[in-house]
N, C-alpha and C positions, 0 to 999 in steps of 0.2 A: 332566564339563564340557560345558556347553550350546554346539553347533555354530553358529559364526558364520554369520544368515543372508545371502544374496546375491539381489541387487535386478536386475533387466533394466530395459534400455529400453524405450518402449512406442511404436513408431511401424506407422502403416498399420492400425493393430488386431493389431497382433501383437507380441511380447515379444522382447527383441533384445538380445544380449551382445556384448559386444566381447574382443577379445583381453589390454587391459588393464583393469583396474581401479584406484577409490578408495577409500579407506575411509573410512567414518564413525564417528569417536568422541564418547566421553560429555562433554560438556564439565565435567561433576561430579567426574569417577572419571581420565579422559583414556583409558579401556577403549574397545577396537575393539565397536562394537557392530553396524557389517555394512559390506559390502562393496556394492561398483555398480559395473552395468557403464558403462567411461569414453567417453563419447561425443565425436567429434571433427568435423572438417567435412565428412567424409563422411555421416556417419549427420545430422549438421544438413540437409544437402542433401535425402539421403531423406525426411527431415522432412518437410519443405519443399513438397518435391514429393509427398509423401501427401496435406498440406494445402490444395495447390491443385490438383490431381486431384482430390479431393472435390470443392472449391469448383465447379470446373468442369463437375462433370456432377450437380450439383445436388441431391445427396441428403440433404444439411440444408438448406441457403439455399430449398429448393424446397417444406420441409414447412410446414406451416401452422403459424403462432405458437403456438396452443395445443398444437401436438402436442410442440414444440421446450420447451417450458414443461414437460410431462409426461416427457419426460429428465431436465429438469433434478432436477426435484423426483424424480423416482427416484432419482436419483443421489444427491440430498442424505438421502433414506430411506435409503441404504443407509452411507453416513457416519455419520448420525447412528444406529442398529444398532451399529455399532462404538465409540461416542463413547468408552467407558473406553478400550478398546484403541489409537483414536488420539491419546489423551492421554499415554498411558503414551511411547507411541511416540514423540510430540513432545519429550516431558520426557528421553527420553533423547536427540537429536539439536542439540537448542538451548539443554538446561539450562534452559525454562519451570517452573515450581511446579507441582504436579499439582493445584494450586487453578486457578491462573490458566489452563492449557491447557483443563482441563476447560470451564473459564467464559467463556474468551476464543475464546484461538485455535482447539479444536474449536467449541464452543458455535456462536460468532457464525459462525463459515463454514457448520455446515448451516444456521442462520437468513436469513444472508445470501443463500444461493445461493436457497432459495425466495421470498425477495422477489423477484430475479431472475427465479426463474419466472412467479411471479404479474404481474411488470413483463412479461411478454412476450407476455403474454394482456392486456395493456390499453395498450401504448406505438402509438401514430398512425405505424405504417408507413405509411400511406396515407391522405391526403386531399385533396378532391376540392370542386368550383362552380364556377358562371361566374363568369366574367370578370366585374371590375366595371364594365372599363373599357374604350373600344373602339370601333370604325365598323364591326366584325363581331359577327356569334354565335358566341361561343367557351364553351367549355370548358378549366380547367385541373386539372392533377392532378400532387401532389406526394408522392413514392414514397421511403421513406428507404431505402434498398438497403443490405444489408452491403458491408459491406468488400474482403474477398476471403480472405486469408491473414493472419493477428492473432499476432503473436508477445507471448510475456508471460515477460518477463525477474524474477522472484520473489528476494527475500532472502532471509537466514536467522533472520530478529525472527519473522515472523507466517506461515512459509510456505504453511501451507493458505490461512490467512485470506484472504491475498491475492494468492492463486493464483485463490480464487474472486474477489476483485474484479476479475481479468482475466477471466477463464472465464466468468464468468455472464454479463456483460452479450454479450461476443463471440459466446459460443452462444443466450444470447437473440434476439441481432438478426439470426443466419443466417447468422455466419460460421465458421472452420475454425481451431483454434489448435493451434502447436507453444509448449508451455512449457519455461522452460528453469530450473529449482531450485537454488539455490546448491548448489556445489559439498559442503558442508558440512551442506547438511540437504534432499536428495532424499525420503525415503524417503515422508514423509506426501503428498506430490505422484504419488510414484506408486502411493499406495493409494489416492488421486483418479481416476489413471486404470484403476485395476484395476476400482473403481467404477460409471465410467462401461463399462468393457469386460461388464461383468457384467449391464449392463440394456438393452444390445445400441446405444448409438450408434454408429454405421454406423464402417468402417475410413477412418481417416482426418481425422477430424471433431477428435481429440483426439490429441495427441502431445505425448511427455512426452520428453527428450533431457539426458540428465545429462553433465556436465563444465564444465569450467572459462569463468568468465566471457571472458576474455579470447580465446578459440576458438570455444565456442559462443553465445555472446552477442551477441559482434562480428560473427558470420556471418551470425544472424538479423536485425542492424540494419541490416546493408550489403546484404542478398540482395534483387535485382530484384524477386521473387517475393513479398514479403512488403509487405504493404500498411498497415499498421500495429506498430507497438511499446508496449507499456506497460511501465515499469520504472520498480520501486520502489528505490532504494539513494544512496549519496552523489550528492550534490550535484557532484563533479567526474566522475564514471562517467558521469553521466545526460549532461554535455555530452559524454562521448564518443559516447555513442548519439546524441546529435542531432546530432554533427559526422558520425559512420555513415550516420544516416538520411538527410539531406540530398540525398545526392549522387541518391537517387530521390524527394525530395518525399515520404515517408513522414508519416502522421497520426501524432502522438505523442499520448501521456499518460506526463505524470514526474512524481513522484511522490519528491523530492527528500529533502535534509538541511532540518534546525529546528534553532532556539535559541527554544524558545519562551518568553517571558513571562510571570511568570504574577504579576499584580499582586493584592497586598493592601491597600485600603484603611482607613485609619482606623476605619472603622467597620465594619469585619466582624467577624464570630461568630468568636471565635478559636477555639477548639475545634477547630471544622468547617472552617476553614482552615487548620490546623498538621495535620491529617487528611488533608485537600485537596492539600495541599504536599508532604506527604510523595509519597502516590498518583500523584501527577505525573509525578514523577522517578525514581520507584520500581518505575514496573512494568516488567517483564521486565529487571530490577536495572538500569533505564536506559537500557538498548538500544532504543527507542523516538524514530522521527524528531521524533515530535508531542509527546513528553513537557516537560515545564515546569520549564525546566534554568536560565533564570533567575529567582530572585525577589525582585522590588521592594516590598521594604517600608517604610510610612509611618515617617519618623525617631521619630514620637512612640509607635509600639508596638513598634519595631523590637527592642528588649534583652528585652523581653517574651516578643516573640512568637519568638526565636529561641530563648531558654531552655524554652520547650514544644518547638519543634521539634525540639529538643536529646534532652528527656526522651522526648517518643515514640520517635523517632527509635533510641536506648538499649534500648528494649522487644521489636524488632524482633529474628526471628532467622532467621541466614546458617545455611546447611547443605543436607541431603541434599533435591534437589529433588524427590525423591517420596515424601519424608512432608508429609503434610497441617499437620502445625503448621507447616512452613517456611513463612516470607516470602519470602523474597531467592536465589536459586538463584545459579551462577555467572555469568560470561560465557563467552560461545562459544566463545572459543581463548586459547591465551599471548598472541598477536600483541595481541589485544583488552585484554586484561590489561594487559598490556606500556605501551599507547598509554595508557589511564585512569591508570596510576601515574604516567605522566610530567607529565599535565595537571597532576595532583595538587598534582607538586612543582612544577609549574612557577607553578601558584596561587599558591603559598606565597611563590616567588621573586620574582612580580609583588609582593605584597606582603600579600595574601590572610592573615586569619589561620583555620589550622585549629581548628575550632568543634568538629567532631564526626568521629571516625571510628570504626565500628564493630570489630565483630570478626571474624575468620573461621575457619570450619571447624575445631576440631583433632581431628574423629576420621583415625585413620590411612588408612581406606578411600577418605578424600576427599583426600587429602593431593598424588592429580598432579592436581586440577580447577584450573580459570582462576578464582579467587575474589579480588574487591574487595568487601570491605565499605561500607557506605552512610557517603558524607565529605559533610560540610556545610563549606564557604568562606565566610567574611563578612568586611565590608571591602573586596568588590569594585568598581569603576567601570569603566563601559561600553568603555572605550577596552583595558581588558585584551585578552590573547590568552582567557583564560579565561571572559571573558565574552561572546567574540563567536564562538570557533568552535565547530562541536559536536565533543561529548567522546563519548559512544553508549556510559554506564557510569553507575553512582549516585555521581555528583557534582554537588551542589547548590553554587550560586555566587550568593550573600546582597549585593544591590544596596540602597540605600535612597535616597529621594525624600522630595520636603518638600512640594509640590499634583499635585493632578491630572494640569496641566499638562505639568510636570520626568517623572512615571509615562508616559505616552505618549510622549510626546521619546523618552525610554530605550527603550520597547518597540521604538519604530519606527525607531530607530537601529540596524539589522540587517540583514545581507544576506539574512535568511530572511523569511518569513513564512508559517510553515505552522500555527502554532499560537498560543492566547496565553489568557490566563484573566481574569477581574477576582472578588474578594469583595470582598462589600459588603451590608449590610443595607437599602439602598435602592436598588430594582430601577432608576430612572428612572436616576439619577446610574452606577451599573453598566452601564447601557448605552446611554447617553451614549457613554461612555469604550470600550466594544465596537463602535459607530459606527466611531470613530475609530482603531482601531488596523489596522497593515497584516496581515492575514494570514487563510488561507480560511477559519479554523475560530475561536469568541472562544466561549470556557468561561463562565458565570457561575456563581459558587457551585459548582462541579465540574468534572471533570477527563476526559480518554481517554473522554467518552462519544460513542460514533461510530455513528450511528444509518443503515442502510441506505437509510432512504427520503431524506437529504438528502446534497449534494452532499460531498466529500470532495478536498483536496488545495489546492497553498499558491501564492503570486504569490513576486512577485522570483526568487531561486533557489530555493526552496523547488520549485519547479515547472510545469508547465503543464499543464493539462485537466484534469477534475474523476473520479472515481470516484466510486461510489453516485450513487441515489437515476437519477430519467429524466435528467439529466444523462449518467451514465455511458453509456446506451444512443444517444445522440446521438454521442457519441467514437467509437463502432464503425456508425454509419451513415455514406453520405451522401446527403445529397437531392437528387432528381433534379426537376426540373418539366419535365412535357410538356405543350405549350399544341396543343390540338385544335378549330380552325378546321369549325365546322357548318353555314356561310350554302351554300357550295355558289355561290357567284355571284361572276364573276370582276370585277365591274362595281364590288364592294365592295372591293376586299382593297387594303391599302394599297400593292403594290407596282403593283397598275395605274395607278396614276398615273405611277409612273417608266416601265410600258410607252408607255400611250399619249403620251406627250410622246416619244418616238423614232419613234411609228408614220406611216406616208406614209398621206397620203389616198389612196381609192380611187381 
């Protein structure tokens, strides 16, 4: 029997155990598959103060952009080195498809994190001319300074992924992070930091603090010390962080709950939209803020198009998430489980009729995992509980519209706006309708493609402040302008005038 292994904390540059511990299990199997050391608001504090002792005596903020860029991109050389190994890893901790881990959640974080780098050797820390304006000779210069101390509060959906959209931009622009890994899926976060330990960024620069949101999370939102927060998770958590942050004027970035959208036009390729549709709502079996959990389809293809979605939909298979034929892995916990069956019924209750629901698992080996197979809902209207809050499972909820017009109303009738989609075989009229809809990210003809160089993240609740692309890098600076007076002549400067109208004559 293979020895369960045990995970440390990583603060100050050095590996750190606690007296208690967590475990983490398969979400597949429900098998312990390691242990971590449990971090509390002591070892947060130490954190803390690793990351602003760094900051303080300036052994990243002080190196030069490209040197902090040649970190990063080591760092991500050495993730991606491991790329099977942290796929495997993932699949066992959040129940990802060892397709999708591979392709997603490792893939795009070593990609991501070197656009990061590359962004750090070319973002305007610094620029500089005269004045345009003026009764003097001046000079001005505008300096984007980090931050100081960057907390980055991570889920358990995409943990590397978007550990590194806190991490990269934070350590690009010169600042010092404590991250804090859901309780439920540490382990890939701290073979980030094992990573970074391995290719010498300085003690302090990077810490990694495992335990419970509500202890260590809340510590990191409310600590004097900490100058910024990023966190990705529900929509009600993130106003706890910003009711936290508040009380010190902390920079956020949230990075919220979706109900996104995702409209079918009349005139779309159905194929490539019952494909699209499905992809939406389906990846990481749902658990995705940005995923496309409602779909408005035109009355006149509606019985059509929902019989293909039907038939695909049937083709698809639930099971062991690291064989490569699987589609559909579990979800994270029972709890998660638990909430998605309720929706389910409660769809049905609103008056929802059940269209499609798959199958699940019956090898015996999988028999304690959290599995919901893929349910499609039709016959829903916006004013549902099922159509308006998120569910974070593979549950699709089947809206239909009669123009344009009624499609958008629907879209924008949400408290979310992080995501939304349109198909349609004519690009002008597609996005048109992508103009007009409320929310950060408008898909056309495709789904979850979330490209590094542009901005990421949603308005309404959905969120505040953007992630990727030089956006994100502006989140972890701020600008300073220092205006530098050259005449040397006191005869010019605008406050001589308020002197000599007080001065007595000789």
């Amino acid at each position: 029997m293979n020895e369960i292994p045990h995970y440390r904390m990583y603060i100050n540059g050095q590996w750190r155990d606690s007296d208690a511990f967590m475990e983490v299990s398969s979400p597949a199997t429900g098998a312990t598959i390691a242990t971590v050391a449990h971090g509390d608001l002591h070892t947060t504090d130490e954190a803390i103060a690793a990351a602003k002792s760094a900051h303080d005596a300036g052994v990243w903020r002080n190196l030069p952009a490209h040197q902090r860029a040649n970190y990063l991109e080591a760092i991500a050389d050495q993730l991606g080195a491991r790329a099977h190994e942290l796929a495997a890893l993932q699949v066992g901790e959040n129940g990802a498809t060892i397709r999708g881990a591979g392709a997603f959640l490792i893939g795009y974080a070593v990609d991501h994190l070197k656009y990061f780098a590359g962004l750090a050797r070319t973002y305007p820390f610094q620029c500089s001319g005269p004045l345009a304006e003026g009764p003097t000779l001046a000079t001005g210069l505008i300096v984007k300074e980090p931050v100081g101390v960057c907390a980055g509060i991570v889920p358990w959906n995409f943990p590397l992924l978007l550990a590194v959209w806190k991490l990269g931009p934070a350590l690009a622009a010169g600042n010092t992070v404590v991250l804090k890994p859901d309780d439920q899926t540490p382990l890939t976060l701290l073979e980030l930091a094992r990573a970074a330990h391995e290719v010498g960024v300085p003690a302090g620069v990077l810490n990694v603090v495992t335990g419970e949101g509500p202890v260590v999370g809340a510590r990191l939102a409310e600590h004097p010390d900490v100058g910024k927060v990023a966190f990705t998770g529900s929509s009600e958590v993130g106003k706890g962080v910003m009711r936290a942050a508040a009380n010190t004027v902390k920079k956020l970035t949230l990075e919220l709950g979706g109900k996104g959208a995702n409209i079918v036009l009349d005139d779309a390729e159905l194929d490539l939209a019952v494909d699209g549709s499905l992809f939406a709502f389906l990846l990481m079996s749902g658990q995705a803020c940005e995923s496309g959990t409602r779909l408005l389809v035109h009355k006149s293809i509606h019985d059509e198009f929902v019989r293909q979605l039907v038939a695909r939909a049937a083709s698809l298979t639930v099971g062991d998430p690291m064989d490569p034929a699987t589609d559909l892995g579990p979800l994270i916990s029972a709890r998660q489980k638990s909430r998605v069956e309720k929706y389910i019924t409660l769809g049905q209750e609103e008056g929802c009729k059940l269209a499609f629901q798959g199958a699940v698992p019956s090898d015996p080996a999988l028999a304690q995992g959290h599995w919901v197979a893929p349910t499609i809902l039709t016959g829903a209207t916006n004013d549902m509980r099922i159509a308006r809050e998120e569910i974070f499972g593979p549950v699709l909820v089947v809206l239909t519209y009669s123009d344009d017009d009624e499609a958008v109303a629907i879209a924008n009738d949400s408290d979310y706006g992080l995501s939304a989609g349109v198909w349609s075989t004519n690009p002008a009229r597609a996005l048109g309708i992508a103009r007009r809809l409320e929310s950060g990210t408008v898909w056309i003809n495709d789904w979850h493609m979330i490209n590094a160089r542009y901005p990421f993240g949603g308005v309404k609740q959905s969120g505040l402040g953007r992630e990727l692309g030089p956006d994100a890098l502006d989140e972890y600076t701020e600008p300073k302008f220092i205006h530098m007076d050259l005449t040397n002549d006191s005869r010019k400067r605008i406050y001589g005038v308020v002197v000599s109208a007080n001065a007595q004559p000789a």
